[in-house]
Each structure stands twice: as C-alpha cells, then as structure tokens.
C-alpha positions in Angstrom: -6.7 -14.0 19.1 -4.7 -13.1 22.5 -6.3 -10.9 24.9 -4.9 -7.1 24.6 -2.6 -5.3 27.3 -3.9 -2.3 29.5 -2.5 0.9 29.6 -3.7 3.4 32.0 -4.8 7.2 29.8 -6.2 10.0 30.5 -8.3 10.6 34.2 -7.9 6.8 34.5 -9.5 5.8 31.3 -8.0 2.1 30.7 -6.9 1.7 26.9 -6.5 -1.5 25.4 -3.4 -2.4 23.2 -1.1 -4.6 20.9 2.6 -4.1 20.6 5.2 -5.6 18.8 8.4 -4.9 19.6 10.8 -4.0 16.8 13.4 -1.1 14.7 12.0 2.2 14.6 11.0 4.1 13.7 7.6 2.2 14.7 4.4 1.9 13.2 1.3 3.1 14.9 -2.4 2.8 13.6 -4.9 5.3 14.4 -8.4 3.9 13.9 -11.6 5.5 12.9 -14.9 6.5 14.5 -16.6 4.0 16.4 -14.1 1.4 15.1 -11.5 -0.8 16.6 -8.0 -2.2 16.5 -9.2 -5.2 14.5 -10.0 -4.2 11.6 -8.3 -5.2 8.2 -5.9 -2.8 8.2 -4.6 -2.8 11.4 -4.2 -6.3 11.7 -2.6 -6.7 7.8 -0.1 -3.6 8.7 0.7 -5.4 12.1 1.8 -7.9 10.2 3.7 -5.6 7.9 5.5 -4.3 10.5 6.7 -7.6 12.1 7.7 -9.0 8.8 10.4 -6.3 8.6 11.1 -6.5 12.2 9.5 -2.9 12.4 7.7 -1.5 16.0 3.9 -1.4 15.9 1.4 0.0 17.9 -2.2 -0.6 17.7 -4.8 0.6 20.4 -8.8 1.6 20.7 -9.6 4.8 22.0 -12.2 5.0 25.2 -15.2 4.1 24.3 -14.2 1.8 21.6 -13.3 -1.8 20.9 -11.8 -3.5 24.6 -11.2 -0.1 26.1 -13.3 1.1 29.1 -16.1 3.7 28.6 -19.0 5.1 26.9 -18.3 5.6 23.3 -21.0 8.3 23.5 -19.2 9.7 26.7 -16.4 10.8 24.3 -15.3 13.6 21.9 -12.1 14.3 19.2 -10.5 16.4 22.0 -10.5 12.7 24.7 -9.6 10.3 22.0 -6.4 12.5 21.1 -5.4 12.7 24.7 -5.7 9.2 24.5 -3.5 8.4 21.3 -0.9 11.1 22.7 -0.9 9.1 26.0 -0.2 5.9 24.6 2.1 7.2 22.2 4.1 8.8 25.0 3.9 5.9 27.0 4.3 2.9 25.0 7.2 3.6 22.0 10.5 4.9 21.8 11.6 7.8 19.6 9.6 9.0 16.6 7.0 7.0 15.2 5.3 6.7 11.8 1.5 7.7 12.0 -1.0 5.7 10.0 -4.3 7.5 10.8 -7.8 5.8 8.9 -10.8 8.4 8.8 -11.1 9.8 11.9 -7.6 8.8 13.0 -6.4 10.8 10.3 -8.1 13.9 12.0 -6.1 12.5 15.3 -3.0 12.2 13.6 -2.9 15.7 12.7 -3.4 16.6 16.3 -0.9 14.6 17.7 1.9 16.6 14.6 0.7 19.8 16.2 0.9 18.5 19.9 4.1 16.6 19.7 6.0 16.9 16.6 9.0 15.6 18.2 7.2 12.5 18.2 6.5 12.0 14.3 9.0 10.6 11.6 6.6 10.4 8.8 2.3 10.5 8.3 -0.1 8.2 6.3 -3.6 9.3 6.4 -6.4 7.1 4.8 -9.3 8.7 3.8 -8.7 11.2 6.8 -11.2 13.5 7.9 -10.2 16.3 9.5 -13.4 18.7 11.2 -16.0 16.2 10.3 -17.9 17.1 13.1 -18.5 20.5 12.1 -18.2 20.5 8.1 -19.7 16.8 7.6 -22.1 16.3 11.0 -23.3 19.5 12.0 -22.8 20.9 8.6 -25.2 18.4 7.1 -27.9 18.6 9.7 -31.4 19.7 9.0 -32.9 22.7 11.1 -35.1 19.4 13.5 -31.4 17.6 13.7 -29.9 20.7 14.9 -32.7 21.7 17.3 -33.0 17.8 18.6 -29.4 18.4 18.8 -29.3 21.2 21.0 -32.4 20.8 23.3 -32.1 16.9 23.9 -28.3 16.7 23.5 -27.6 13.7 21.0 -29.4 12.7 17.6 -28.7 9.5 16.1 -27.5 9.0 12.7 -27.7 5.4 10.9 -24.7 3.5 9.8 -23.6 1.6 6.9 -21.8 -0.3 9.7 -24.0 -1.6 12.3 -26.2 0.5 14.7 -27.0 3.8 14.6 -24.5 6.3 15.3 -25.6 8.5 18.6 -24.1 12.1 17.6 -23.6 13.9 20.9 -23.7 17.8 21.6 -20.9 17.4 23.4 -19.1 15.8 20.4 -20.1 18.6 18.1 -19.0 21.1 20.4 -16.4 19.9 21.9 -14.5 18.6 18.6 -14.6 22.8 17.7 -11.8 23.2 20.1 -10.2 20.7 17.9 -10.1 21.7 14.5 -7.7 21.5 11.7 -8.6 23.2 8.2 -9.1 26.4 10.2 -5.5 27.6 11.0 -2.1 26.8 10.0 -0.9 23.2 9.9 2.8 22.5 9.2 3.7 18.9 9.1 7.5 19.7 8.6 8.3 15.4 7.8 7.1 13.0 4.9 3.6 12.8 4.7 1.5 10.7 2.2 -2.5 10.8 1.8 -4.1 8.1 0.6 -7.8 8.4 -1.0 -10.5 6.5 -2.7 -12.9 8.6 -5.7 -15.4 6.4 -4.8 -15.4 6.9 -0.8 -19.3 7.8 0.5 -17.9 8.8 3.7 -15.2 11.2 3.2 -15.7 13.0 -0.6 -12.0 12.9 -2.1 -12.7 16.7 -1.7 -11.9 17.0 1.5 -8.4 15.3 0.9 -8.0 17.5 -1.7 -8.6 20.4 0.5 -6.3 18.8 2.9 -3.5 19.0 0.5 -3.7 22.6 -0.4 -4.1 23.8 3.4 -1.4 21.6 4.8 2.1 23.2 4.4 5.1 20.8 4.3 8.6 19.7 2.6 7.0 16.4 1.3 3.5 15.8 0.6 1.8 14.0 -1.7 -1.9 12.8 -2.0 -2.8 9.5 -4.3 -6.1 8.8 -5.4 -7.1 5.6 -5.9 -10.1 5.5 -8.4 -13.1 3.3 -7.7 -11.9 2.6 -4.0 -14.1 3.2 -1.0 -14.0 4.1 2.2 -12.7 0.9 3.9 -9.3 1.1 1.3 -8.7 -2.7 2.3 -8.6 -4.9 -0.7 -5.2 -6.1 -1.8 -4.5 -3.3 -3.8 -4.9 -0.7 -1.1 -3.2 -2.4 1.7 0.1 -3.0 -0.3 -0.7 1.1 -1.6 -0.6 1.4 2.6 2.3 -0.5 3.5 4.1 1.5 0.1 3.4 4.8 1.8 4.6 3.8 5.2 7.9 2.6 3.8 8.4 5.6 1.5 7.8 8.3 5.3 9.9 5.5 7.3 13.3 7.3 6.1 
C-alpha cells in the first residue's frame, strides 16, 4: 500500500490523500464517521475510476484515518471545510461526489457551498442531521445531562471502540444542517439505500428524496443490504450510479 500525499486544510490541519490523475469529470469519495479512505468502497471505486481513465480523489478528514488530529476535536462543520479545501485544491473543474453515510451529509454541504464544483451526486446510505435527529434525538434524559455537564458521552460501535459523542459535535453540526431548509441540487443526483441498514433507517433517504428539489433524482433501494453497501452487487450498483451522473 503506498504512503498517502499531504495536503495542507483548514488552520493548518494536514489531510492525507490519494489521486489518480485522469478525464473528468473526476470521481471523489467522501467517507463516513470515524472512517477512512480505505475502506471497500473507496478503494474498489479508485479502481473504477482508473480503469476508465477517470480522475479520483480519495482523502480522510482530520481526525481520521492518516490525517492529523483528534477525531473527538472535530465536528460536521471542520470536516466540510476540509472536503471543500481539498476539493478546491486538488481537482480541476466539476467533480462527481460519492458521499457514504456521513459523507453523504458532507456532500450536500459542499452542493450548497460550491455548486460550481459538482457535475453529478451519489449518496450511500447518507445521513443528513444525524447529529441532531439520530444522536441527540435518541439520547436518554442521563445521556443528555452527561452530555451537557461533562461535555462528551460515549456511544458503543458495531465497528470497534466506542464512539466519544462530543457537545461540541452536537452543537456545532446544528449550524450545519440539511432537512431543515431548502436544498436544490440543480445536477444528476442518485441515492443509493439498503432496507436492511441499522445505521441509517431507509426513512431517512426516503425523507431525503421528498425534501431535496432537483431536475434528476432518483433513490434505489436495495432490499436486504446493510449499511456497509459493499458486496459485489452494491459496488457495481455504485460504479452504475456514478456513470449514469458523469454526463
């Protein structure tokens, strides 16, 4: 595995990256919370990408993966700044958005704060305001007052350690939300969604769908795919949906 490139983001914060150079309009993955650039599906849609001599862009946010910084230091609001940065910084012209989970919430930042930047969006069980309708919305009256007086809780994870939910995360990722206010996304967009996610309830992409406005939008649901949407199936569903927004 080769050792990533620097790029230098937001107030210094040094981001690690891959990038393959190629046609556009390029290809860049958005992972999830606490996740990294790594994973199955960015490193199977890297190799999408190359095979049809497409740009790609892969990166971890601060706090994540080979980036510097605290992952608990962070919040939605940090980790957009740092996708917009490297966005701006790294590719050429519009680029296809692929956003998993959390970087589905990110990628509909980054159509609101640079839409001149976006040929086409592919979410993947994206989660737009989790911290307030999934996180603080599902915390008990102790996780709320743990919350607010000692200023993290910790959550556990079907992934590995605990999650350690910050106040600052909570509050902070209200200056941030989506599902509250108009959100045009005036190029292709495609939403991609398991019925048997326990992370992200297909509700929510169904919600998605009817508050998003849009010339061409379309949400499949895969049935009995999970969260992680990365068997065979799903990945040639993602690479489908990232040809059909490419133009």
């Amino acid at each position: 595995m080769s050792d990533p490139h620097y790029f230098e983001g937001p107030e210094g914060r040094r981001l690690a990256y891959h990038r393959s150079d190629g046609a556009g309009p390029g290809v860049v993955f958005l992972g999830g919370f606490k996740s990294d650039m790594q994973g199955t599906k960015a490193l199977w849609l890297e190799d999408w990408a190359r095979a049809r001599g497409r740009a790609f862009l892969r990166f971890d946010y601060s706090g994540h993966g080979q980036s510097d910084g605290l992952f608990e230091a962070g919040a939605i609001g940090d980790w957009a700044a740092d996708a917009r940065a490297v966005i701006a910084g790294l590719t050429k012209g519009p680029q296809v958005l692929v956003g998993s989970s959390m970087g589905g919430w990110i990628a509909l930042l980054l159509a609101r704060l640079m839409p001149e930047r976006v040929a086409g969006l592919v979410t993947i069980a994206a989660a737009p305001d989790f911290t307030e309708d999934s996180m603080w919305g599902g915390f008990d009256a102790d996780q709320r007052q743990a919350l607010l007086e000692e200023g993290q809780v910790a959550l556990p994870s079907d992934y590995g350690a605990p999650y350690v939910i910050t106040r600052r995360l909570i509050e902070e990722g209200r200056n941030n939300l989506v599902l509250r206010s108009p959100l045009d996304l005036p190029f292709p967009v495609r939403f991609l969604q398991g019925t048997c996610d326990a992370d992200v309830d297909m509700s929510v992409a169904l919600r998605l769908l009817d508050h998003a406005t849009g010339p061409d939008m379309r949400l499949t649901l895969v049935k009995g795919a999970d969260h992680r949407f990365s068997n065979p199936e799903c990945l040639a569903l993602i690479g489908a949906a990232v040809a059909e927004v490419s133009g």
